[in-house]
BAGUFI-394561 format. One record per residue: y, z, x of N, C-alpha, C in turn; residue in one letter; residue number from 1. Coordinates in pm, whole numbers, plus 32768, in hexadecimal, padded with zeros to 4 digits. Each point is the difference from the previous one (the first is absolute). Layout:
BEGIN
GUTI  n.Y  n.Z  n.X ca.Y ca.Z ca.X  c.Y  c.Z  c.X vexlo kolgu
GUTI    Y    Z    X    Y    Z    X    Y    Z    X     a   NUM
...
This chain:
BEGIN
GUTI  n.Y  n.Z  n.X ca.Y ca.Z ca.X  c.Y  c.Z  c.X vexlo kolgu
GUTI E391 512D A557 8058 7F9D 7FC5 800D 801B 7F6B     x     1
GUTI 8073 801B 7FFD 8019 801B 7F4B 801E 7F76 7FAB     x     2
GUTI 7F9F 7FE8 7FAB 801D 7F6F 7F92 8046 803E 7F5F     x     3
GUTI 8062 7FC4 7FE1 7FE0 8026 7F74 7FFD 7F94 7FB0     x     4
GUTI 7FD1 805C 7F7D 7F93 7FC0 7FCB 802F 7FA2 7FC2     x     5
GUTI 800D 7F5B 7FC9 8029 7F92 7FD3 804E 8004 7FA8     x     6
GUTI 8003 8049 7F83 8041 8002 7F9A 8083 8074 8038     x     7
GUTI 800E 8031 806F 8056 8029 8022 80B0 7FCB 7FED     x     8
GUTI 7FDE 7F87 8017 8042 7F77 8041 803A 7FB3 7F68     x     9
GUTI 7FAF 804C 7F87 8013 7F8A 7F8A 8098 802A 7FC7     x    10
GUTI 8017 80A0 7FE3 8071 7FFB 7FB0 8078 7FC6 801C     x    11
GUTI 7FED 803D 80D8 80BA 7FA8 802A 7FE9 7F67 7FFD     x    12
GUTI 7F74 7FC6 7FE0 803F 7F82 8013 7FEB 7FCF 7F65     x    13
GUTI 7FE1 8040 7FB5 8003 7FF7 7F8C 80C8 801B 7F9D     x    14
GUTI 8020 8044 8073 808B 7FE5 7FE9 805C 7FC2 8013     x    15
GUTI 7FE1 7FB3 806D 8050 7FA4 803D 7FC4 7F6A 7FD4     x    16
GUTI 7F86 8011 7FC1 7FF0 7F9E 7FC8 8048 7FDD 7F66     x    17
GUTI 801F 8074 7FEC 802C 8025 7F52 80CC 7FF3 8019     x    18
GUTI 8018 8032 804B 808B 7FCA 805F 8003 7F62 8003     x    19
GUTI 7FC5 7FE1 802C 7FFE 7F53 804E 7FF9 7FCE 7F40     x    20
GUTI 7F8D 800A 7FB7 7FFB 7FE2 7F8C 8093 8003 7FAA     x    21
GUTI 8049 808A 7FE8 8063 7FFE 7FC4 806C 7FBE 8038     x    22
GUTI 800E 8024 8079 804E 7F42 8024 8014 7FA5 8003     x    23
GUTI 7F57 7FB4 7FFD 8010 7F72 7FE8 7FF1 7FFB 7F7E     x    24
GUTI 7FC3 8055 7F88 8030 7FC9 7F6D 8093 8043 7FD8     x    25
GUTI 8082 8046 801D 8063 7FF6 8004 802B 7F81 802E     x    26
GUTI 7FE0 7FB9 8087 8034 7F8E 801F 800E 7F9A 7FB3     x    27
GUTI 7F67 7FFC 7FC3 7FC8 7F66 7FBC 8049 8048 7F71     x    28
GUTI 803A 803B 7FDE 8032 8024 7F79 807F 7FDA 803F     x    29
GUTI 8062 8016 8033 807C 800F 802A 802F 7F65 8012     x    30
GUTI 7FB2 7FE3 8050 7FF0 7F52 806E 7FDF 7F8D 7FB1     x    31
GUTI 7F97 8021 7FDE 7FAD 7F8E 7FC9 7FF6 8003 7F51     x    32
GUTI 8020 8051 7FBF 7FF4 8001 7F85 808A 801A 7FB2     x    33
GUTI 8057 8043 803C 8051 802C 7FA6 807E 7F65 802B     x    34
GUTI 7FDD 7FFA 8077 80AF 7F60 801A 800F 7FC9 7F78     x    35
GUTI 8055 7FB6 7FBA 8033 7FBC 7FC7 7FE8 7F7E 8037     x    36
GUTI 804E 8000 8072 8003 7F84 8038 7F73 7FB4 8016     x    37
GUTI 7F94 804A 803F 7F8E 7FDB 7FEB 7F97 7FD2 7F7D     x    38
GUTI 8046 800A 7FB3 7FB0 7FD2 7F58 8050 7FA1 7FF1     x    39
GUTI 806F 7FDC 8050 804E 7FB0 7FF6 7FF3 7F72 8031     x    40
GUTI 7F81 8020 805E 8019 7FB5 8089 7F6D 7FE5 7FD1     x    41
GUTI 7FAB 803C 7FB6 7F71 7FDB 8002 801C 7FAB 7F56     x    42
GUTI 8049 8013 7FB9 8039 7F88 7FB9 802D 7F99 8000     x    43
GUTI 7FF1 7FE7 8056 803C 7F89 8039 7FAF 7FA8 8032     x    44
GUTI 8023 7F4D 7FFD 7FA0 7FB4 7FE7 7FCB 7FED 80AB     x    45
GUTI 8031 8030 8075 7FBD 7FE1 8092 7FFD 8078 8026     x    46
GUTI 7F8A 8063 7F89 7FE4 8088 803A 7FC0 7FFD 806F     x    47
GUTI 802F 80A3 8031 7FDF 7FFF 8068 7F6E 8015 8016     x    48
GUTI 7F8F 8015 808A 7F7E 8007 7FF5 7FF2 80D4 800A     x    49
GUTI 8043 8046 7FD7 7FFC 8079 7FD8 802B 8018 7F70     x    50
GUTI 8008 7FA8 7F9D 7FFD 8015 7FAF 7F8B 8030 7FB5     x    51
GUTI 7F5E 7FB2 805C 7F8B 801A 7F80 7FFF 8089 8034     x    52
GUTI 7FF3 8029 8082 7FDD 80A7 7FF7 8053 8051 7FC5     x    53
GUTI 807E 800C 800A 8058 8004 7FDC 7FBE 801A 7F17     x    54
GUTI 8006 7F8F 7FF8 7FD3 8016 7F6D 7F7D 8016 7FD5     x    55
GUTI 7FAA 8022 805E 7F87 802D 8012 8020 80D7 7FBF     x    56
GUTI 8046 7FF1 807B 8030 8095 8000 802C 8027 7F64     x    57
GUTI 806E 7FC6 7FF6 802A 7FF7 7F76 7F9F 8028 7F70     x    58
GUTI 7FB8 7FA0 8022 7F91 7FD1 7F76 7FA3 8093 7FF2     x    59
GUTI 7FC6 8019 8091 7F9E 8073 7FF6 8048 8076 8004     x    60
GUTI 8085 800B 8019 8061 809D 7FA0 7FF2 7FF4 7F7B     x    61
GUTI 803A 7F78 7FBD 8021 7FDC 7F9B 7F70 8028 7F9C     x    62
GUTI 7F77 7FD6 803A 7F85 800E 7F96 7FD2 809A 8039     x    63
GUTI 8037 8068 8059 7FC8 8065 8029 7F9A 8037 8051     x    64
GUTI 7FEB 7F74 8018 7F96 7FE3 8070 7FEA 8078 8071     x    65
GUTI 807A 8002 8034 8013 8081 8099 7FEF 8098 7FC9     x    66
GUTI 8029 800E 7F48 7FDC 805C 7FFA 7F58 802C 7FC1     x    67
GUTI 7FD2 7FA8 7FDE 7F7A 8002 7FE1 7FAC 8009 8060     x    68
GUTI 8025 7FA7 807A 7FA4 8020 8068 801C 8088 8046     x    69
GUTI 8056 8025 800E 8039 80B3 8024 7FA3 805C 7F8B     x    70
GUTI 801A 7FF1 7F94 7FA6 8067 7F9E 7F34 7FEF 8023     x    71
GUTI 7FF7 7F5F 8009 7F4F 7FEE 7FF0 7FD8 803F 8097     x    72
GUTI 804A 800D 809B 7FE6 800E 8044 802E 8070 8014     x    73
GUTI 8057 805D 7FC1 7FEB 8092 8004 7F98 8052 7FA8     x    74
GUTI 7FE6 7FBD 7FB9 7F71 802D 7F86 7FBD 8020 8054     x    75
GUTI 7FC2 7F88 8024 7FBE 7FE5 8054 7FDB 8058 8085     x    76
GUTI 807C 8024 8073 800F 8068 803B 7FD4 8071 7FB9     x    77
GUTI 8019 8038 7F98 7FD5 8079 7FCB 7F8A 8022 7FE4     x    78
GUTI 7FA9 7F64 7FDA 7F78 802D 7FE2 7FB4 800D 8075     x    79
GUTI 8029 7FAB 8070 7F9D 8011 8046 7FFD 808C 8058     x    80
GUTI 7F7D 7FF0 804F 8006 80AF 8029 7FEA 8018 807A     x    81
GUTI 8012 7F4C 8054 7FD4 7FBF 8073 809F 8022 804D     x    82
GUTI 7FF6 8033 80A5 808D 7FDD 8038 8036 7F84 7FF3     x    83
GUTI 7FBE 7F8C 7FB6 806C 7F8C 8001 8038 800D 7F88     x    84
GUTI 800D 8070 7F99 8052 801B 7F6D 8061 8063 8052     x    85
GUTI 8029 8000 806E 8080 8026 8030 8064 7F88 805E     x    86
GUTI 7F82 7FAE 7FE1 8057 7F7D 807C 8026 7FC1 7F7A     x    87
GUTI 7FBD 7FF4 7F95 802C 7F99 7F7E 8061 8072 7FAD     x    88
GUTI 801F 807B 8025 803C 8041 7FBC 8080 7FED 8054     x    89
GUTI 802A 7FE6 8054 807D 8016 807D 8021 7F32 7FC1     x    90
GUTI 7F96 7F9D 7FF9 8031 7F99 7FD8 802D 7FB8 7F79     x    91
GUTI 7FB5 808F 7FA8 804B 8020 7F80 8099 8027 7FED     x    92
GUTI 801A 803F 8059 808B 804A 7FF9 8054 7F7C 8054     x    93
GUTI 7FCF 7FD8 8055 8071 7FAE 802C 8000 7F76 7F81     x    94
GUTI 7FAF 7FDA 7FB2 8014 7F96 7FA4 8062 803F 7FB7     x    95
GUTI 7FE1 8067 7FC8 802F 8052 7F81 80A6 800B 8051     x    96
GUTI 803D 801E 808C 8067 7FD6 8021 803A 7F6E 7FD0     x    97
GUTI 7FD6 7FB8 8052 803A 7F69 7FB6 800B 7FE9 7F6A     x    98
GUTI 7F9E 804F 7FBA 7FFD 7FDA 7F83 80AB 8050 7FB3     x    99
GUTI 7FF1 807A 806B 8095 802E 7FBB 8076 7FDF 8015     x   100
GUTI 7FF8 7FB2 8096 806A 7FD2 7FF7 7FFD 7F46 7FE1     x   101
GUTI 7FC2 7FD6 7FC9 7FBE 7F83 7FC1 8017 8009 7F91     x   102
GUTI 8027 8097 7F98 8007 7FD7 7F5D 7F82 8021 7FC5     x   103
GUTI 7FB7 8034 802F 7F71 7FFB 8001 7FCB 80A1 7FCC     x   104
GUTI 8087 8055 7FDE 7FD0 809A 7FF5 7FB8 8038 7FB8     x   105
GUTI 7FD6 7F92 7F76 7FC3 804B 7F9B 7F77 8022 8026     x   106
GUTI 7FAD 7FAD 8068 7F86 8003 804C 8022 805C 8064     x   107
GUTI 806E 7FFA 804A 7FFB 8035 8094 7FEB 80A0 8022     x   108
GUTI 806B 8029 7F6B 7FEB 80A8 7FCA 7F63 803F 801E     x   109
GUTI 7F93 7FE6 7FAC 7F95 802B 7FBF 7FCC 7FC9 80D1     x   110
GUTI 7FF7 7F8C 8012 7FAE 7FC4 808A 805F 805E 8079     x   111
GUTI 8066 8053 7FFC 805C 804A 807D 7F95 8082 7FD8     x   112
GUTI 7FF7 800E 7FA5 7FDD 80A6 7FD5 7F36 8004 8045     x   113
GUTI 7FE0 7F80 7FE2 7F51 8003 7FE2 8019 7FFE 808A     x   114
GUTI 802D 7FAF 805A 7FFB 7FEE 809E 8039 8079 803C     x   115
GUTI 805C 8035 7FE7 8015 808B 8042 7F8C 807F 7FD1     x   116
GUTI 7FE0 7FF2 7F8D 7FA9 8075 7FF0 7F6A 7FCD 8057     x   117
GUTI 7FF2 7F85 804F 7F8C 7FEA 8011 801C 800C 808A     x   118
GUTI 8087 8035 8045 8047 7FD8 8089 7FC5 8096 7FFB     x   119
GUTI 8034 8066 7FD1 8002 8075 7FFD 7F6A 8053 7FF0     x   120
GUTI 7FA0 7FAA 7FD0 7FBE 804D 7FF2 7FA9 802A 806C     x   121
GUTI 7FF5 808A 800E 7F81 8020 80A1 7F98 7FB2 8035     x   122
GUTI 7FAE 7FDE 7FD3 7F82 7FCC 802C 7FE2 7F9F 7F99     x   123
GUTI 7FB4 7F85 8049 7FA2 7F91 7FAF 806B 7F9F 8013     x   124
């Protein structure tokens, strides 16, 4: 019986997880952040009950939040030397997604680069 070996399994679904990612933060950029009508509608005095997430989202683009946590958790990925600094390096890169398409690039740059060089690297 031929097994292979676990991490076999990580990159394709490590892509389709990174797929699924750039879709739904295109969406929530497209959908939920960019309407007019919706800043319109959460101005208004019988907002709706998607407004707080809604300005939740907002607030933590706005202070850089998505991209800070993309940079501390690709650091992070890099230092460690454990196979889980490739699971926090693959969840580095998908923050550091949202963060770019969130407004978020000045973090997301330096946290895309630390998480891929930690995706890439052979062993540890």
């Amino acid at each position: 019986m031929s097994r292979e070996h676990p991490s076999a399994l990580f990159l394709p679904l490590a892509g389709l997880g990174i797929a699924a990612a750039i879709l739904l933060a295109l969406w929530l950029r497209v959908e939920v952040v960019q309407p007019e009508a919706l800043t319109w509608a959460c101005a208004a005095q019988g907002r709706p009950l998607w407004c707080g997430p809604r300005q939740l989202l907002l607030e933590a683009f706005n202070m850089g939040v998505i991209g800070g946590a993309a940079l501390v958790v690709s650091i992070s990925a890099l230092i460690i030397a454990h196979p889980l600094g490739q699971k926090l390096a693959l969840a580095g890169l998908v923050l550091s997604i949202f963060a770019f398409a969130l407004y978020n690039a000045g973090a997301a740059a330096p946290a895309a680069v630390f998480a891929m060089l930690r995706l890439f690297r052979t062993r540890g």
